[in-house]
Structures are given as C-alpha cells and as structure tokens.
FIKOL-942084 format. One line per field, with one value per residue (C-alpha): residue number from 1; residue in three letters; z, x, y. Coordinates in pm, whole numbers, m for minus. Layout:
FIKOL-942084
n: NUM	... $
res: ala	... $
Z: Z	... $
X: X	... $
Y: Y	... $
END
This chain:
FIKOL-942084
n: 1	2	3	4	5	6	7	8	9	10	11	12	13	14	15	16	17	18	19	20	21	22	23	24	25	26	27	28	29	30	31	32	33	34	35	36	37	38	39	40	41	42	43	44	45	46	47	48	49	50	51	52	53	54	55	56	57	58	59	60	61	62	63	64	65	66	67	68	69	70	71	72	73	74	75	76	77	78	79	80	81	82	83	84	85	86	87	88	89	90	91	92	93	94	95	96	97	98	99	100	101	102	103	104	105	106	107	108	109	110	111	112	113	114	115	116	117	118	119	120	121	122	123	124	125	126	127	128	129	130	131	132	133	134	135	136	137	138	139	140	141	142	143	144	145	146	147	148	149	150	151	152	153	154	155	156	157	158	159	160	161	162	163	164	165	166	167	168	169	170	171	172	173	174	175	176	177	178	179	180	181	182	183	184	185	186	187	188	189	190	191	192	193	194	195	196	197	198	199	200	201	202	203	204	205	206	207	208	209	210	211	212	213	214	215	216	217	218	219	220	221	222	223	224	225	226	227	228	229	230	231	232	233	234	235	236	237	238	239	240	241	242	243	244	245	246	247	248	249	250	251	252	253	254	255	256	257	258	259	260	261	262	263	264	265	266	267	268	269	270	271	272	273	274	275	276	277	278	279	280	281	282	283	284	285	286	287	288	289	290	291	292	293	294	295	296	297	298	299	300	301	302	303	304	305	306	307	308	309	310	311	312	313	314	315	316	317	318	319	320	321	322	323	324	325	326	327	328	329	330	331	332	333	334	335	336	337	338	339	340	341	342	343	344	345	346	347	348	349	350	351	352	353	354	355	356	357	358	359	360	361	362	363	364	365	366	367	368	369	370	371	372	373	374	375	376	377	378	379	380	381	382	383	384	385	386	387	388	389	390	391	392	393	394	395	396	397	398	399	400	401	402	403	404	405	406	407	408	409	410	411	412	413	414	415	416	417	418	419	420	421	422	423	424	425	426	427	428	429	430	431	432	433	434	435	436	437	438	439	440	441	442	443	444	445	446	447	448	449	450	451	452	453	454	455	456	457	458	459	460	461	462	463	464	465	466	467	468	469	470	471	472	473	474	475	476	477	478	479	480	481	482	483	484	485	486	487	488	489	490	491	492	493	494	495	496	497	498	499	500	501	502	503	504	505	506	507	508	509	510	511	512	513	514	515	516 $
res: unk	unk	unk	unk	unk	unk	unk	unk	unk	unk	unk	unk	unk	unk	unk	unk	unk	unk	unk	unk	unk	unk	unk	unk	unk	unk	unk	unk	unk	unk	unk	unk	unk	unk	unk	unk	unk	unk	unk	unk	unk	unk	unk	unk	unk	unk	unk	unk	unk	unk	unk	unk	unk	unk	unk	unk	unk	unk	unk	unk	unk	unk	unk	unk	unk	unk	unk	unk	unk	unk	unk	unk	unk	unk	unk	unk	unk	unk	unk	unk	unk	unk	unk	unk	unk	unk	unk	unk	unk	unk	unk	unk	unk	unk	unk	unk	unk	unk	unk	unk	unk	unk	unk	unk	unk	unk	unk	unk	unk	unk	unk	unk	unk	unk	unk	unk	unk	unk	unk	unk	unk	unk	unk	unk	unk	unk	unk	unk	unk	unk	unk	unk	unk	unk	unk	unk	unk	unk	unk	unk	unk	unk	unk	unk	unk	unk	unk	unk	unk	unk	unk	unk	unk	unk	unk	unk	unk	unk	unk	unk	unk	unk	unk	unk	unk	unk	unk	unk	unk	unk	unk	unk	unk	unk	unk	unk	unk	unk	unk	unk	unk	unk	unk	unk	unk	unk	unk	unk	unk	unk	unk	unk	unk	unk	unk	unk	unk	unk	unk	unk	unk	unk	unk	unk	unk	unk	unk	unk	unk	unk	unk	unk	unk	unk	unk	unk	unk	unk	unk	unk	unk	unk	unk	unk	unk	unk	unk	unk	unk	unk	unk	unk	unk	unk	unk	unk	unk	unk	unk	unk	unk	unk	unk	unk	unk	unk	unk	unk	unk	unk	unk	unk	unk	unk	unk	unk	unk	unk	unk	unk	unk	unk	unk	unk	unk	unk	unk	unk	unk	unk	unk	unk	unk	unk	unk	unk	unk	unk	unk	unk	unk	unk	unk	unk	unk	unk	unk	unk	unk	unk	unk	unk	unk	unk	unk	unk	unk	unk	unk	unk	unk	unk	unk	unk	unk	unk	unk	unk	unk	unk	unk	unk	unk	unk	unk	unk	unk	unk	unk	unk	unk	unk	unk	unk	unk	unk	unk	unk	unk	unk	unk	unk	unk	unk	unk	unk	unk	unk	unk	unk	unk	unk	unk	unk	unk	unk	unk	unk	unk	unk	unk	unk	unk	unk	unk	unk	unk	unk	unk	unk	unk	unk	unk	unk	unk	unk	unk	unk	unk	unk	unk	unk	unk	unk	unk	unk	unk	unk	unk	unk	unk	unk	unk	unk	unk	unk	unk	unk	unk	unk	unk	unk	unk	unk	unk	unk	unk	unk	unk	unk	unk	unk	unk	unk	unk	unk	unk	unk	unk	unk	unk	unk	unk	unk	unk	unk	unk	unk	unk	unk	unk	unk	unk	unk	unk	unk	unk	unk	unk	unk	unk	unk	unk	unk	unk	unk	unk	unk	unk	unk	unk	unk	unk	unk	unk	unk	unk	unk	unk	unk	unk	unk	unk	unk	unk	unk	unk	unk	unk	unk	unk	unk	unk	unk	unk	unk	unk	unk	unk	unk	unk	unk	unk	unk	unk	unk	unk	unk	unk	unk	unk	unk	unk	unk	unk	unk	unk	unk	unk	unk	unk	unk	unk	unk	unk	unk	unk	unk	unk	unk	unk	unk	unk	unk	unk	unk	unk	unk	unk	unk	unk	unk	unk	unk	unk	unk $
Z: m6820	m6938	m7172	m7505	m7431	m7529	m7367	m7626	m7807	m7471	m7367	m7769	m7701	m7395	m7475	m7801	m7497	m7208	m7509	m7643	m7273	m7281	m7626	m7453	m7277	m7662	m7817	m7563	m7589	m7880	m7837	m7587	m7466	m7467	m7401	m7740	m7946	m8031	m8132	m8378	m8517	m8605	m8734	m8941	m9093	m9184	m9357	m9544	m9628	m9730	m10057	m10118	m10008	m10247	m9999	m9761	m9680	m9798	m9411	m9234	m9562	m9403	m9669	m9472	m9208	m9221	m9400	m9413	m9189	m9489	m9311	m9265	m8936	m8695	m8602	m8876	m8956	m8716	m8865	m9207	m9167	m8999	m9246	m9513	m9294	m9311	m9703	m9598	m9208	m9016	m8828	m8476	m8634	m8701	m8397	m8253	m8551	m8495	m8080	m8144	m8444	m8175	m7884	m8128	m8293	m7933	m7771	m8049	m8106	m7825	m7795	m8112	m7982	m7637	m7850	m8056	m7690	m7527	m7758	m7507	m7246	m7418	m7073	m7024	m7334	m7047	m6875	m7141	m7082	m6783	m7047	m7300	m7122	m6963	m6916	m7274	m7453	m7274	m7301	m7629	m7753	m8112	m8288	m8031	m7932	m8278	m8270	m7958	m8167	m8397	m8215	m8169	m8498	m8648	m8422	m8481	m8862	m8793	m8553	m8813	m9134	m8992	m9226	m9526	m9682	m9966	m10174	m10080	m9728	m9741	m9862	m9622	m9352	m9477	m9513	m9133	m9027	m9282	m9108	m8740	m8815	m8921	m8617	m8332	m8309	m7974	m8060	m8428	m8198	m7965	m8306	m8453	m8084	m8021	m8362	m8320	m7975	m8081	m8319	m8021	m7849	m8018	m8173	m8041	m8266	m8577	m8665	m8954	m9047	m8693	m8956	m9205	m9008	m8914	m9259	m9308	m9038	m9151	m9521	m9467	m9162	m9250	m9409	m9132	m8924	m9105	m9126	m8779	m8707	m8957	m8797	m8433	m8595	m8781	m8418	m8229	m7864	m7731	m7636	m7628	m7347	m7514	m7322	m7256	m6946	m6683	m6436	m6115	m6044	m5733	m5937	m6210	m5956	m5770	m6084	m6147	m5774	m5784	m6125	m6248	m6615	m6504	m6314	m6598	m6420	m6071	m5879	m5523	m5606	m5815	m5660	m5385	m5708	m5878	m5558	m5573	m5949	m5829	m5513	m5821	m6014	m5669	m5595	m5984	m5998	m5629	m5777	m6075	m5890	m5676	m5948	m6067	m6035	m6345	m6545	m6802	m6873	m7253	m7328	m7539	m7315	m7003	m7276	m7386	m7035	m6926	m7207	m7176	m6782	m6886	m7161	m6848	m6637	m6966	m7179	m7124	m7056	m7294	m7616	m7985	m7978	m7817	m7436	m7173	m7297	m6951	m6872	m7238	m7186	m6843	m7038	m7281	m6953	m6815	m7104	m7141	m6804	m6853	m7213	m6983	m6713	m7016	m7190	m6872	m6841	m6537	m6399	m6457	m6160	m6222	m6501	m6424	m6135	m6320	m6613	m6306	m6154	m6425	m6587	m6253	m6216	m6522	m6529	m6201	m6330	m6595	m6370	m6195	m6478	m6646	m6452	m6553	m6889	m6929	m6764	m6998	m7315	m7191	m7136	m7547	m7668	m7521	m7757	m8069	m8027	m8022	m8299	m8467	m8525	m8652	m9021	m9238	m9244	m8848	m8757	m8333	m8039	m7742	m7408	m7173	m6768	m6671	m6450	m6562	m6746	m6969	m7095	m7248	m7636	m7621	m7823	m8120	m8124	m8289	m8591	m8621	m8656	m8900	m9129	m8895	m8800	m8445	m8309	m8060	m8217	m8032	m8299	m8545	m8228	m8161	m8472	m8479	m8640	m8968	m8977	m8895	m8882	m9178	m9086	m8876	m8881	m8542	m8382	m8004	m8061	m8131	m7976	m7648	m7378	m7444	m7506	m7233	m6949	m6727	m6676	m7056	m7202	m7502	m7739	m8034	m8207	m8240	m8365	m8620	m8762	m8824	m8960	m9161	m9051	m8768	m8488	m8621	m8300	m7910	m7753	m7371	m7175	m6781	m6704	m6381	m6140	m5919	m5658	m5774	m6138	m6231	m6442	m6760	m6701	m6638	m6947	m7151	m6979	m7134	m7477	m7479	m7341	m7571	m7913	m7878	m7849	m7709	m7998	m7775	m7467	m7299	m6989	m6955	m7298	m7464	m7868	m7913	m8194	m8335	m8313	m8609 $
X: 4632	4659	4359	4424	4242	4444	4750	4953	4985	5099	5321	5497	5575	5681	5939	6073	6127	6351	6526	6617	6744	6944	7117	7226	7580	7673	7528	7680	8065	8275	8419	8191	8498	8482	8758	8827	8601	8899	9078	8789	8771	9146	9145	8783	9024	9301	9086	8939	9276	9487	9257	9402	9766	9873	9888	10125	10492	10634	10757	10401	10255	9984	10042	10380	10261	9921	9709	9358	9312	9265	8955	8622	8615	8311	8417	8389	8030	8115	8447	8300	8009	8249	8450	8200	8104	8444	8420	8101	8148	8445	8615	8481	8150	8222	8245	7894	7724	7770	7745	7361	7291	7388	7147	6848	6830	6894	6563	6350	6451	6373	6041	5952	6066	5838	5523	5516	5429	5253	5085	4865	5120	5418	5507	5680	5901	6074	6247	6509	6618	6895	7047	7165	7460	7539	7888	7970	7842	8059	8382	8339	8271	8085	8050	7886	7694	7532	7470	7303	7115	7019	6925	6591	6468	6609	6360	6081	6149	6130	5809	5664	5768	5884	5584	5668	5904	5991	6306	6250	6252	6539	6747	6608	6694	7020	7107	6982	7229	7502	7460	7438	7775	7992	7904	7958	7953	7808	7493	7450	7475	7214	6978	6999	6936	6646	6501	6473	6366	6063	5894	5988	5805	5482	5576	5183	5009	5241	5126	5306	5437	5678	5926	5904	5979	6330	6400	6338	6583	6797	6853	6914	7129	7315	7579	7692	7684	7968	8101	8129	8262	8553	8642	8675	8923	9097	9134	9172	9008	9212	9119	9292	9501	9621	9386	9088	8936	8671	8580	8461	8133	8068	8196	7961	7676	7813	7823	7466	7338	7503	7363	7763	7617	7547	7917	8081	8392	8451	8338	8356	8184	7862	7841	7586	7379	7342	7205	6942	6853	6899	6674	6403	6421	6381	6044	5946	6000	5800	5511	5490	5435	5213	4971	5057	4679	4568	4886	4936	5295	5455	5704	5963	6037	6114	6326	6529	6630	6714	6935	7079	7135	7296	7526	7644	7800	7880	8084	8430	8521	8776	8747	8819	9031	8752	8736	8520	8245	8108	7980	7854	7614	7520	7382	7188	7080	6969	6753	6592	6483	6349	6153	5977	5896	5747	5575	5342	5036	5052	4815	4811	5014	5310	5339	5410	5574	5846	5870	5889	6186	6350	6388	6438	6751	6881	6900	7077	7350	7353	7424	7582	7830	7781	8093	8315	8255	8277	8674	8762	8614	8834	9094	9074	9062	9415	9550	9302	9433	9795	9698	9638	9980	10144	10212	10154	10554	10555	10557	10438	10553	10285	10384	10127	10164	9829	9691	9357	9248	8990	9325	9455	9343	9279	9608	9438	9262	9593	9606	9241	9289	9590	9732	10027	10097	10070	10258	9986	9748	9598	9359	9604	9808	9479	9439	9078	8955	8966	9344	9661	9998	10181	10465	10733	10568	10422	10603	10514	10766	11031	10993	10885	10618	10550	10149	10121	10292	10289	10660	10788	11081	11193	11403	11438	11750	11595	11319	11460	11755	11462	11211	11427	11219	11291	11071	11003	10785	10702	10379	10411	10051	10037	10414	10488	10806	10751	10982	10798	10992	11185	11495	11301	11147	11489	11592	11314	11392	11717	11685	11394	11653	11896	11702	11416	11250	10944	10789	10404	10293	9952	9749	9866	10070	10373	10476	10832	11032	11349	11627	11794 $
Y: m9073	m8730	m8639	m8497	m8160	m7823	m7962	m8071	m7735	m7617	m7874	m7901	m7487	m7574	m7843	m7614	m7350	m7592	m7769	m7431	m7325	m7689	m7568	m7183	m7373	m7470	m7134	m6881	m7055	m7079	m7319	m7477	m7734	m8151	m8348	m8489	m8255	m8037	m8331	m8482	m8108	m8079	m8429	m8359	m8040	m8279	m8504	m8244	m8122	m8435	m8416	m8086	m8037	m7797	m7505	m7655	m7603	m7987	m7944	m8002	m8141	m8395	m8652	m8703	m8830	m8942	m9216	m9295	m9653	m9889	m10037	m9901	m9792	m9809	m9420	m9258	m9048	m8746	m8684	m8744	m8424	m8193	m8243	m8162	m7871	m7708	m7648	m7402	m7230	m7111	m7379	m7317	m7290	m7667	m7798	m7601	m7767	m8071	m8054	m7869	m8130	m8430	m8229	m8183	m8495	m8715	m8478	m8515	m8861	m9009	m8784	m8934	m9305	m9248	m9112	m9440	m9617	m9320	m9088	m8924	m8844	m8657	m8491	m8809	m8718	m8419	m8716	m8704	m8374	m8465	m8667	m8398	m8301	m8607	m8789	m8880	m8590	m8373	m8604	m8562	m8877	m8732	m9039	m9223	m8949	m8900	m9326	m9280	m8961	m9170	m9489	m9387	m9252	m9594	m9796	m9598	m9673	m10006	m10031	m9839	m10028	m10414	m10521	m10383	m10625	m10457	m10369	m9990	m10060	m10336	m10024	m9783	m9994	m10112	m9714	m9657	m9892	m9811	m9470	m9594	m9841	m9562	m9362	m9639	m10083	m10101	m9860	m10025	m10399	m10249	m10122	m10469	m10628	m10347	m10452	m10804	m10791	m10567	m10814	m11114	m10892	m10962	m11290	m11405	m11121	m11198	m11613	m11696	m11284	m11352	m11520	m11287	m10991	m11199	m11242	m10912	m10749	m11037	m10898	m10526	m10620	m10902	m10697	m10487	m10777	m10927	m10608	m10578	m10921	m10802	m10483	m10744	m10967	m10766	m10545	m10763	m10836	m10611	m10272	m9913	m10000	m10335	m10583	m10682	m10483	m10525	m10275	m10432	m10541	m10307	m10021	m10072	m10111	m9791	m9645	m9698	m9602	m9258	m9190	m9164	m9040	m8690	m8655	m8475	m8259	m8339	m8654	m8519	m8236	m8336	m8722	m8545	m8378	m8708	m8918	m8700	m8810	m9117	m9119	m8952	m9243	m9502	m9336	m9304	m9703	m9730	m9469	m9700	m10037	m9899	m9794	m10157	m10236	m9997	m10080	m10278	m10340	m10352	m10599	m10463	m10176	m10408	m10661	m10345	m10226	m10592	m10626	m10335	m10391	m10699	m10564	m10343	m10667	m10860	m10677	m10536	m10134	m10196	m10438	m10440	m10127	m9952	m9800	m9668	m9829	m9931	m9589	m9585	m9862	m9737	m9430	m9683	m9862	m9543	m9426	m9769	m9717	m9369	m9519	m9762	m9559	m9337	m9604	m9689	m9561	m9315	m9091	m8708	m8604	m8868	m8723	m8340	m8465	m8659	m8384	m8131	m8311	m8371	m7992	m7877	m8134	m8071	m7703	m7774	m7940	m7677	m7416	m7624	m7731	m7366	m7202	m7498	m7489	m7121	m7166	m7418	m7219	m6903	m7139	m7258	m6903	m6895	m7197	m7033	m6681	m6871	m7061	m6785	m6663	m6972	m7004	m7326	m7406	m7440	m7797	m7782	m7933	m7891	m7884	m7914	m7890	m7876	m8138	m8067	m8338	m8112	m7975	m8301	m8208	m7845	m7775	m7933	m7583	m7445	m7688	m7662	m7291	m7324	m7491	m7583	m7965	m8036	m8329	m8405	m8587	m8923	m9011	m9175	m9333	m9513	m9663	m9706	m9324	m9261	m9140	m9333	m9271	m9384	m9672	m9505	m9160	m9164	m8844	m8988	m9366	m9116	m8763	m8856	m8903	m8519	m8616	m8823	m8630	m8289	m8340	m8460	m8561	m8464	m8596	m8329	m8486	m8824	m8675	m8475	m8746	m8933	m8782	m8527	m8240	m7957	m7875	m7471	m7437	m7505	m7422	m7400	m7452	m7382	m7393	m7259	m7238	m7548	m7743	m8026	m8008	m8307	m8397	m8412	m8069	m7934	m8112	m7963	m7603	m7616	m7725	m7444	m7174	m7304	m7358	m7189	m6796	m6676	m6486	m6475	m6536	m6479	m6568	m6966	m7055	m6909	m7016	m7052	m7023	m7177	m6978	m7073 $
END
C-alpha cells in the first residue's frame, strides 16, 4: 500500500496536469467533431428557438414542422443545458461546453468513486484516464455520456448518506436520479441496481438497519422506476431499427478481448493498439491474484462488475427505441473492472505501474486519434463557413456523398449556425429525443432517401405539393465525377442543373440556390 507521506500533493498536481493534457483534443478544435454531436447541437438550438419564433421567415418557421415528444423522454438532460447555454455563448462554444463538462465530471467522478474504497492509493484513480475518449464519447452519444458522468458521484452520495433516512435526503436522492433518468435508462437502471447491491453488500454489518436502507432507496426511487417502465410500453420492445436485436455472443466476447471501447475511427487500424490494453489488463488481473495472499477482497466491487458482465450477454443492442447499447454496457463493464482492480489493496509498484500504463496508452491513442480528429474538424469548418451564408428564409436540402461515416451529421453545422431549416435531421425521425416531427411533417417519408444515402433520390415535387413550401436551397458535400454514379445521381444532377445555381462553393461542398 502506498503510504500517505508527501505523495498526495504530488500525485493531486499531477492528475490536474494529464487530465488537462486529455481536455487539449476538445480545447485546440472548434468544433472538436462526434458523430451525432452536431446533430444534438442543432436540435439543442431548435429547442431553444421554438419558444421564440418570431424572427423566422413563416417558410422555415420550426413550429411547422416540429413538436416536442409529448412524453418525458429518457434523452433529454444534454439537450436541455445546451440549450440553456445558447441564451449566454456562441453556438460552437456550446458544443465544447458540454464535451469538457462530460470529460471533467466522468475523471473526477470516478476518482472520487475509487477514493471512497481506496483512500490511500489515489494513483489507482489514473486507470480512468483511457476511458475519456473512448468509443461512445466520441460517437457522440452526450446524454449517455453525461449518465455515465454522473454515475459515480450519485453512488458516492449514497455510500455516504444510505443511513440517513430523512426527508432531505429522500429529495436529494430522488433529484440525483431525476437528473440521471433524463440523461439515459440503462445508466439510471445500473444507479438503482449499483445502489441496492451496495447495502446487499454488507447486509451482515446492517442487523435490523439492512431493511431500512431498502425502504429507503425504495422511496426516492420508486418513481422513476415506474417512470421507466412507462417510457418501455409506451415504446415499445422494439428498438431503432424496428426489432428487437442481439449481437452474437462471440462478437460481444471479441468485443471485450480486443478492448473494442477504445476503437473510435477505424477498426483495422487501431484493433492492434487496443490488444495491447487488453494484454495490460490480463497481467493486472494475474498481478492481483498473485498478491491474493495479502488481499482482502470487497464485495460490492466484484457484484458490480458481474452484473455488469452479465447485462453485456443479457440485454439486447437494440431495445425500447434505443440502439447500440451493447458497446455501451461493455464500457460500464470495463470501468467496473478498472473500480475493482482500484479498490484492492496493491503494493506500491502495482500501483505506478498500472497508472504508468495507463497515461502512457492513452496519450497513445490520443495521438493516435489526434490527426483524425483534426481532418474531420477542418472538414466541419467547411459546412460552418457554408452555413454561414444562408439566410433564415432558406429551407436546406443536404446532399451528402461522402462514405465517411463521421460525415453522416456534420451538415447540422449549417442550421446550428443559422437560422435556416435543414431537412436532415434524424433526431425527430427517431422519435425518442426531445423533438418529433409533427404528423405528416417528416421531410424524409416524402422527399427521399437523401439522409440515408451517398447516391440519393430525390423527389422535389412530392415534396413541395405537399408540404406547400419550396426547397430555396441545396448543399452539395463531397460530390465528385465517378463511373460508379447511378440513375438516381444522374437524376439528382439534373434537377440541380435544371433548378438550381451554385451561389458558393469551397474545398468539398457547394450551396445552391433556386433559380426562380
């Protein structure tokens, strides 16, 4: 065991220094690029907006096409601050907030989770660092992200304060899991879970207060609990794709060998990175049975990472309108595993040897990741500058015939930007965020498979007998003269060359405008 001599003040200045390197990707880009982040952004500005619509041409007026979902969606706490955020910092400024806030409150956290078991051997704590940037983060998942943030600071509430059955703390924890609900079901499940298995945990020390502590949990949690068994029937089983998926059991157990958390951009490239986090963890796990003789082991910590091993083969990838959640609870799995290895007493030189390893791997994959993420925020500067020169009155048509999958939202940039309507929007199509499509208003039954394809169709007239409303404007992303063009692209050429103007073009897009 580490001895408390002058090492803590050291090793505290020395975390605040590598978690401050860990935040330079997000502080050096604008906009440091997720998958969906640009698509929670422009969605956080339209929810901001459809309380204020005066400003708009009646043409892209929100209001026309989109409704808050009538129920209280399990998605909703990300959206909800960036929104608030928008009344007080420029829109980009949004989206860095909230990434940083997400970063700082998942390291400290789970430091502060991993103190409550090991006080005296915070180097420990640096096993967390890998997981800032992992998988999820960077597909942009922000709600679940900030319920995974806050996962930890929720527990320690309640290892701290399960014996204080009082009103106060019936509506502290109630408000803890109020917050934790509105940011992501499977995380507030896995709080409730995590809360009750603590005090089974020492059921033995507790006599007659073991009941009491259920109660307890029972009272302040109760609510959400139906709450959440509301928001499943009323959704349905099904997931995003329509059904209920599961991926196969040797994928999930591949997925857990190669460490699949940390593979954020390309598979064949950073699988051969990850086996080496991977092979790390093998000998932690061997390191730690060997010193099995001086160890004693705590419960909860081996209860949390079995559950959450299990929740990996039990439950779906895609359920209740929700999806890849498999690689979701491999993350949970992963971090369980990291808590116990850090709750076990280990001698001085495991632990600098696993906080060595770990920095060193993550900054790795930092650089690693670094040049990638640098592309892609060059590559949204194209669609912001674009943005940039659209007018409230133009409703947007994206085009987008890049096969790089990073590339799938990044034209949300433009409405984020603006206060034009862009037709690209999967957030209401999915029906479980806090916007919708009103009835018949969904641009994608009627326009086309232009959001889902590199070679769209388009059908313009439908679009616009229906709706009443003209397409002012076409943004063009990665087009290039290819053999490999289809009938629909030739289609789309046409009605462009026919219709439409190129009033900008730069680097990969183009903005067209309606000729008449």
């Amino acid at each position: 065991m580490i001895k408390n001599d002058n090492l803590p003040a050291i090793e505290k200045w020395g975390f605040r220094i590598i978690l401050f390197l860990h935040l330079l990707p997000v502080l050096l880009l604008t906009p440091f690029v997720t998958l969906d982040g640009p698509a929670h952004l422009y969605n956080a500005v339209l929810i901001r907006e459809l309380f204020d619509t005066q400003s708009y041409d009646i043409i892209t007026n929100p209001h026309f096409f989109l409704q808050f979902n009538a129920f209280p969606e399990p998605n909703w706490t990300g959206h909800f601050l960036m929104s608030i955020l928008t009344f007080f910092l420029p829109v980009l400024m949004v989206e860095k907030v909230m990434l940083l806030v997400v970063l700082l409150l998942t390291a400290f956290g789970y430091r502060k989770l991993i103190r409550s078991f090991q006080s005296d051997s915070l180097l420990n704590s640096w096993m967390l660092f890998p997981f800032l940037f992992n998988f999820v983060f960077c597909l942009g998942f922000i709600n679940y992200s900030l319920a995974f943030a806050l996962f930890p600071f929720a527990l320690s509430w309640w290892i701290n304060n399960r014996n204080n059955f009082n009103f106060k703390n019936i509506l502290i924890g109630f408000c803890w899991l109020a917050l934790i609900y509105f940011s992501h079901l499977v995380i507030f499940l896995f709080t409730v879970i995590a809360m009750g298995l603590y005090t089974l945990s020492h059921w033995k020390k507790l006599n007659g207060d073991f009941w009491k502590e259920i109660k307890f949990l029972s009272v302040f949690s109760l609510p959400w609990i139906l709450f959440s068994g509301l928001f499943v029937w009323l959704s349905g089983a099904n997931g995003y794709r329509g059904e209920v998926s599961y991926l196969p059991f040797t994928d999930l157990l591949q997925q857990i060998i190669e460490s699949r958390i940390f593979i954020v951009y390309n598979y064949d490239d950073e699988n051969g990175l990850t086996l080496i986090y991977s092979f790390f963890i093998l000998l932690a796990l061997i390191w730690t049975f060997i010193e099995r003789k001086n160890i004693k082991f705590q419960l909860f910590p081996i209860l949390l990472m079995i559950v959450s091993l299990l929740m990996i083969f039990i439950l779906p990838d895609s359920l209740a309108s929700g999806g890849i959640l498999s690689i979701r609870i491999i993350q949970l799995f992963f971090i369980c595993l990291i808590f116990w290895l850090a709750s076990v007493e280990s001698s001085k030189i495991k632990s600098i040897a696993m906080a060595i390893f770990s920095v060193g791997f993550s900054a790795m994959m930092l650089f690693h990741h670094y040049p990638t993420q640098k592309g892609l925020s060059n590559d949204a500067h194209s669609f912001i500058k674009a943005g940039k020169k659209l007018q409230s009155s133009n409703l947007v048509m994206p085009l987008n015939y890049s096969p790089n999958w990073m590339h799938a939202n990044m034209c949300s940039y433009m409405g984020a930007v603006s206060k034009a309507m862009v037709l690209d929007n999967y957030e209401p199509t999915q029906g479980h965020f806090p916007l919708v499509w009103k009835e018949s208003k969904n641009p994608e039954k009627v326009l086309g498979n232009y959001t889902s394809s590199n070679h769209p169709c388009v059908h313009l007239n439908d679009f616009e007998k229906t709706f009443q409303r003209k397409i002012t404007t076409v943004s063009v992303w990665k087009k290039e003269n290819s053999s490999e063009s289809d009938s629909c692209d030739q289609s789309v050429q046409q009605l462009l060359n026919k219709q439409f103007q190129i009033i900008y073009q730069e680097n990969n897009i183009q903005l067209l405008k309606r000729k008449d």
